[in-house]
C-alpha positions in Angstrom: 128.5 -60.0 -37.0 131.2 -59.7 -34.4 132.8 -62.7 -32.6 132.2 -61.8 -29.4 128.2 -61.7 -29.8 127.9 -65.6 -29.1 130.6 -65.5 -26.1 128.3 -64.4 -23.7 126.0 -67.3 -23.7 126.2 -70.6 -22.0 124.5 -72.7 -24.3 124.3 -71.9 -28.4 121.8 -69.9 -29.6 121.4 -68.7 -33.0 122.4 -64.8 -33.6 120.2 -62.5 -31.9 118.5 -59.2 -33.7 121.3 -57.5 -31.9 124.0 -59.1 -32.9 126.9 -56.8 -34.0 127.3 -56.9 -38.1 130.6 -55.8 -39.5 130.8 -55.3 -42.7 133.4 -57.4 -43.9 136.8 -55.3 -45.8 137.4 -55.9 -49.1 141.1 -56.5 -50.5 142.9 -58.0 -47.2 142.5 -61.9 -47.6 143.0 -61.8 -51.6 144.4 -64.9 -51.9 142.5 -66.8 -48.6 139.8 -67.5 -50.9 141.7 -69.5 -53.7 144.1 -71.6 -51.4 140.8 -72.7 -50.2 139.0 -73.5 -53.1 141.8 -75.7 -54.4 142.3 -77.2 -50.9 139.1 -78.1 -49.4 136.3 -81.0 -50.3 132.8 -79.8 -50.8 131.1 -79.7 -47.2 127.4 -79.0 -47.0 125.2 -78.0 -43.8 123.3 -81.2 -41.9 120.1 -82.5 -43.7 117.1 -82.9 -41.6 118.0 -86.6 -41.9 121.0 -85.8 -40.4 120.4 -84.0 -37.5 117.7 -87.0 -36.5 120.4 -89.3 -36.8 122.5 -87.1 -34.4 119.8 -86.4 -32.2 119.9 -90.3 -31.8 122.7 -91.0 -31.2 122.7 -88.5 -28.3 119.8 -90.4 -26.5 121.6 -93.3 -26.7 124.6 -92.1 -24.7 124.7 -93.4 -21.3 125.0 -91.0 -18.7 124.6 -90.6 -14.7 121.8 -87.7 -14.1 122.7 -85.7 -11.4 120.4 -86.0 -8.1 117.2 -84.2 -9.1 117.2 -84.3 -12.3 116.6 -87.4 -15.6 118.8 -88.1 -18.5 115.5 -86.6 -20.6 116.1 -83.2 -18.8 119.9 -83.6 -19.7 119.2 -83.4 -23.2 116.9 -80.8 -23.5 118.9 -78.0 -24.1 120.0 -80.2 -27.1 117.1 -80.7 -28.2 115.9 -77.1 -27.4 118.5 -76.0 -29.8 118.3 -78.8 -32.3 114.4 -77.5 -32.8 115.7 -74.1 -33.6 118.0 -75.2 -35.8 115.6 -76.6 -38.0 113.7 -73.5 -38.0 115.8 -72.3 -40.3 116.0 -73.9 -44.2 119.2 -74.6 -46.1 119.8 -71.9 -48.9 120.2 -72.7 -52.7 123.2 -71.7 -54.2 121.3 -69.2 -55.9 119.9 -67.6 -52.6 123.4 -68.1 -51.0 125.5 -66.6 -53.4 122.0 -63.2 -53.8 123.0 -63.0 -49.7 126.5 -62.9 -49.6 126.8 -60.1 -52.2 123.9 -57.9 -50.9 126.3 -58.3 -47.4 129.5 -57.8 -48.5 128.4 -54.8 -51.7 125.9 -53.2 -49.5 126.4 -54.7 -45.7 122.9 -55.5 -45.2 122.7 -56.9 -42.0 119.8 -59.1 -42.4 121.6 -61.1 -45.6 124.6 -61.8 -43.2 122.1 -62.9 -40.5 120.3 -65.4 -42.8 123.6 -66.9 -44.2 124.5 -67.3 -40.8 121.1 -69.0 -39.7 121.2 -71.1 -42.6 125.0 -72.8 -41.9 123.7 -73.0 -38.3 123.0 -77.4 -39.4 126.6 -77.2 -40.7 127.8 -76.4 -37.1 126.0 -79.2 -35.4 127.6 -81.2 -38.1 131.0 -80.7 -37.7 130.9 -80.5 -33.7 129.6 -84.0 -33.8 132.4 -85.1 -35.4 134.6 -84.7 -32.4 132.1 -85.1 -29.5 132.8 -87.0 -26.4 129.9 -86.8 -24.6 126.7 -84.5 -24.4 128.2 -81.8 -22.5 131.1 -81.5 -24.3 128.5 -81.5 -28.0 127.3 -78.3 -26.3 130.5 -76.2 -25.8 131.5 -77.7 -29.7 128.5 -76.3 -31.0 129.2 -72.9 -29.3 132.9 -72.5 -30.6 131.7 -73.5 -34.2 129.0 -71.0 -34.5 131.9 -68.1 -33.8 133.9 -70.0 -36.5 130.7 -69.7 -38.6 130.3 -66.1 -37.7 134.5 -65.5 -38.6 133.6 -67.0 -41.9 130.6 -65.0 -43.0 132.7 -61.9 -42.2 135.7 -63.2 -44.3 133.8 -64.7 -47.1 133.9 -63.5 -50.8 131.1 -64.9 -52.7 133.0 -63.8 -56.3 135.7 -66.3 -55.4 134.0 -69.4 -56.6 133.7 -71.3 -53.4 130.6 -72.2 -51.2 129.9 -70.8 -47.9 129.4 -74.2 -46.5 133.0 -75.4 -47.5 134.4 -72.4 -46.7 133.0 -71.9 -43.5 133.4 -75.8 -42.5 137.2 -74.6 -42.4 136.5 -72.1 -39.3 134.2 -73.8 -38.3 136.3 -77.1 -37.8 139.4 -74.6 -37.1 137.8 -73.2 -33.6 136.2 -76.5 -33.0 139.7 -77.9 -32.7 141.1 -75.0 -30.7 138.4 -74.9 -28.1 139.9 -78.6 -27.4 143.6 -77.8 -27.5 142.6 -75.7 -25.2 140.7 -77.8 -22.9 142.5 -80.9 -23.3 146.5 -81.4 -23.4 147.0 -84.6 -24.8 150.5 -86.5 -24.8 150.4 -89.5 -26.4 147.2 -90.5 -25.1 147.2 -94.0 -26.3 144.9 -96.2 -28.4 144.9 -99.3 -26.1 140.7 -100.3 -25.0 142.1 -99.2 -21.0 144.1 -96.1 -21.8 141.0 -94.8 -23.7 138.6 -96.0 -21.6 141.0 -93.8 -18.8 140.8 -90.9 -21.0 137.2 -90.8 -21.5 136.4 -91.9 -18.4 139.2 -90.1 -15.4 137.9 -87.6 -14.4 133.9 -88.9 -13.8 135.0 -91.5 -12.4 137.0 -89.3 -10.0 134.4 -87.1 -9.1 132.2 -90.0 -8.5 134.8 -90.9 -5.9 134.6 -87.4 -4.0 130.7 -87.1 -4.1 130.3 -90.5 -2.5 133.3 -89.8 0.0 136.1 -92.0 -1.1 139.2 -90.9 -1.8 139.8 -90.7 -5.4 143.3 -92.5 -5.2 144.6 -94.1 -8.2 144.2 -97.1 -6.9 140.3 -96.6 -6.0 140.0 -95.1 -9.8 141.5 -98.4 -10.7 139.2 -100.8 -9.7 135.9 -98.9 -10.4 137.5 -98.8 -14.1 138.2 -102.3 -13.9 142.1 -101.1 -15.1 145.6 -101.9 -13.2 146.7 -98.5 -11.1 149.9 -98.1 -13.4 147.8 -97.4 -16.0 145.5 -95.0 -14.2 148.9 -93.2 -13.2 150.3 -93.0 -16.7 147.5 -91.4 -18.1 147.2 -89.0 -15.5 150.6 -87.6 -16.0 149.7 -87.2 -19.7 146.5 -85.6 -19.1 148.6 -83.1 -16.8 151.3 -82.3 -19.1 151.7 -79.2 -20.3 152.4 -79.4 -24.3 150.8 -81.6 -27.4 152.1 -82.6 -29.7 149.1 -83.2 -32.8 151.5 -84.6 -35.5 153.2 -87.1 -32.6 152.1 -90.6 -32.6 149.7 -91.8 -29.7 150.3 -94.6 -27.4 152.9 -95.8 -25.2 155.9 -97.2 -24.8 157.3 -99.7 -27.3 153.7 -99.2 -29.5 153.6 -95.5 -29.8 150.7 -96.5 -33.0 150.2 -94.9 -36.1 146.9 -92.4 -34.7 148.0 -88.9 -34.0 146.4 -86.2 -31.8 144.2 -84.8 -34.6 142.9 -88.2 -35.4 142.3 -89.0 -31.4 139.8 -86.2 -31.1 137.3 -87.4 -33.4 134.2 -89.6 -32.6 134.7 -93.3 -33.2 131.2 -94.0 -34.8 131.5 -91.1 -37.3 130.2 -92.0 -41.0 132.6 -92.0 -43.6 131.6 -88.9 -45.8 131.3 -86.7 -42.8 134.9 -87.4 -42.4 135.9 -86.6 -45.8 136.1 -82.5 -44.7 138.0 -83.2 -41.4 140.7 -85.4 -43.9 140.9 -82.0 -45.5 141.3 -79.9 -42.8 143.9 -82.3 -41.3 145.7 -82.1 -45.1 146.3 -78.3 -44.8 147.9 -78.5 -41.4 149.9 -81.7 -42.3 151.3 -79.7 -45.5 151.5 -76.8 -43.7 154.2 -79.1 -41.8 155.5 -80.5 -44.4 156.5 -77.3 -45.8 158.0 -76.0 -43.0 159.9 -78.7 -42.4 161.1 -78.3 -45.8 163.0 -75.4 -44.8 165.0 -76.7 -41.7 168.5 -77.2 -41.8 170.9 -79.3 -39.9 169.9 -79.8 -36.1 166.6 -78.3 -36.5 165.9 -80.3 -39.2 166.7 -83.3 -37.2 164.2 -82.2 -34.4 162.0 -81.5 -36.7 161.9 -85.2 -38.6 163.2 -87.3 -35.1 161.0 -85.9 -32.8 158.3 -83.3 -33.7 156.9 -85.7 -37.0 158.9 -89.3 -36.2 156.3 -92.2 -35.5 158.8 -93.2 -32.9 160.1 -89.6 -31.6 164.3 -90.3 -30.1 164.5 -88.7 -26.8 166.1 -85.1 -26.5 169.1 -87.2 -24.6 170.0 -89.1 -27.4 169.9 -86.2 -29.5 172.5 -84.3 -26.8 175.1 -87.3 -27.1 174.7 -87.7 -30.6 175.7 -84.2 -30.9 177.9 -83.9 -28.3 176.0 -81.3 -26.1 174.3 -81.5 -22.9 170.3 -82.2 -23.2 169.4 -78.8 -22.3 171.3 -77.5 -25.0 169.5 -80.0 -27.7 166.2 -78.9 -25.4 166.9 -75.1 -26.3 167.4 -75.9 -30.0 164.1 -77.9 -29.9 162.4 -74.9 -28.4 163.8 -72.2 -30.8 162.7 -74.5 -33.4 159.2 -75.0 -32.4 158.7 -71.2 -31.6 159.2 -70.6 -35.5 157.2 -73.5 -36.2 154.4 -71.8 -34.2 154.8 -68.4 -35.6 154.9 -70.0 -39.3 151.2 -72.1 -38.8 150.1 -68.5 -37.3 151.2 -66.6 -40.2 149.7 -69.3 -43.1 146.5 -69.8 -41.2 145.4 -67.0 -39.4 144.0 -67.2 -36.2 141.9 -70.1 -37.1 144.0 -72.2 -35.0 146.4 -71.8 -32.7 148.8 -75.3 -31.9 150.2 -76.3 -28.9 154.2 -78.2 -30.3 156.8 -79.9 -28.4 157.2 -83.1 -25.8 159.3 -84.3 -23.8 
């Protein structure tokens, strides 16, 4: 089932009858399988129960229609898809593990297409995790279900790990990209007013231009009830060019303990369904760990003062405690970071792809 079958769509839809299958290639990820199985928690697909509580919880959000339309006719879509969702039953491990090898031994099409349909809950799941808002639920959902599709293609049912657990990995791993990619957060801050700013800038700007007011900082202030420094700091950091997950969040003299990772999670999530993104978040934190591990001298003092310090030294202070100018410790940082990028490329694939390095 190729990647690009779900792209075209604007909303998730389960795979179509004509959705590209490709058998997946035996022998190129030998040892994918294994790393996983000792790495990753047990993950399973959303119960029905599950998916009610979501379903919820998303007609409790509080939203402005837009002229024309209700809040019901917001949701529908959702609920649309939700429906189809359920149309589709969870797998036993039996049926699961009958599927994957009549895909993988004989590439029957319609085995891959049921173990995708199947892990279709586990999508929802996950997306919900890191939801800010309906809207953004939708696009989630999307990205995971090409993450789902990546992992049906990669999966080896003789290595002794679920499809679930497996697939929550890609599945979590585009989920997160699709936001990198959407979102550059610097130090975003875990004060009530600078998340409150975060969540809340931009709508509250565009309410501003549709009712003819110009959306100054100063008018975004008071209909957020927050001073205009505030409303100025976060939008620089919202307009910065480079994120730094591993950095601590906040501002200031109380950069916090919360890093980018954790920031992009929903508050109100249950404990268990965190336990899989605590995984995920372990790889990439060992990953870095690792690396860092092999860093020498200068780079190594990038690395632990200001890529992975909870309170990161400026590049200045790393110039005069060298002796070189600030661009000079700047083009160290960089070369560093570039290796750093091509190392998490190289260990996990094109499951995620990180944007390092602040100012």
């Amino acid at each position: 089932m190729d990647v690009e079958a779900t792209e075209a769509s604007a909303s998730p839809s389960p795979p179509d009858e004509g959705a590209a299958l490709v058998k997946p290639k035996g022998g190129d990820d030998e040892s994918e399988g294994d790393d996983l199985a000792g790495l990753l928690e047990d993950v399973s697909p959303a119960t029905d129960e599950e998916l009610d509580a979501i379903e919820a919880s998303l007609s409790r959000l509080p939203r402005a229609a837009p002229e024309g339309t209700t809040a019901l006719a917001l949701r529908d879509p959702m609920a649309a898809y939700m429906a189809e969702v359920r149309r589709h039953p969870l797998l036993t491990r039996e049926e699961e593990h009958e599927l994957a090898v009549r895909w993988v031994e004989e590439g029957d099409r319609e085995a891959a297409k049921r173990l995708v349909t199947s892990n279709l809950r586990l999508v929802v799941k996950i997306a919900n995790e890191y939801r800010r808002g309906y809207q953004n639920l939708l696009d989630l959902v999307q990205e995971g279900n090409i993450g789902l599709i990546k992992a049906v293609q990669k999966y080896d049912p003789y290595r002794g790990v679920k499809l679930s657990t497996y697939s929550g990995w890609w599945i979590r791993a585009y989920v997160l990209k699709h936001i990198l990619n959407n979102w550059r957060l610097v130090k975003i801050g875990t004060t009530q007013n600078q998340r409150k700013l975060f969540f809340n800038l931009r709508k509250q700007r565009e309410a501003l231009v549709k009712a003819g007011i110009d959306p100054t900082a100063e008018n975004i202030a008071k209909g957020l009830d927050v001073s205009t420094e505030e409303v100025v700091e976060m939008q620089k950091r919202m307009a910065a060019p480079d994120a730094s997950l591993n950095a601590p969040l906040g501002s200031g003299d109380d950069p916090g303990t919360r890093t980018g990772l954790d920031v992009l999670e929903d508050d109100d999530a249950d404990p268990e369904d965190e336990v899989s993104s605590a995984q995920f978040k372990r790889m990439l934190h060992d990953k870095l760990r690792i690396f860092g591990a092999t860093l020498e001298g200068r780079e190594a003092e990038i690395f632990r003062e200001r890529l992975v310090a909870d309170e990161p030294i400026t590049l200045q202070d790393l110039g005069d405690r060298w002796g070189v100018s600030r661009e000079r410790a700047r083009q160290v940082e960089k070369r560093m970071v570039l290796r750093l990028r091509a190392y998490l490329q190289e260990e996990l694939g094109d499951a995620v792809q990180i944007a390092l390095g602040h100012d």
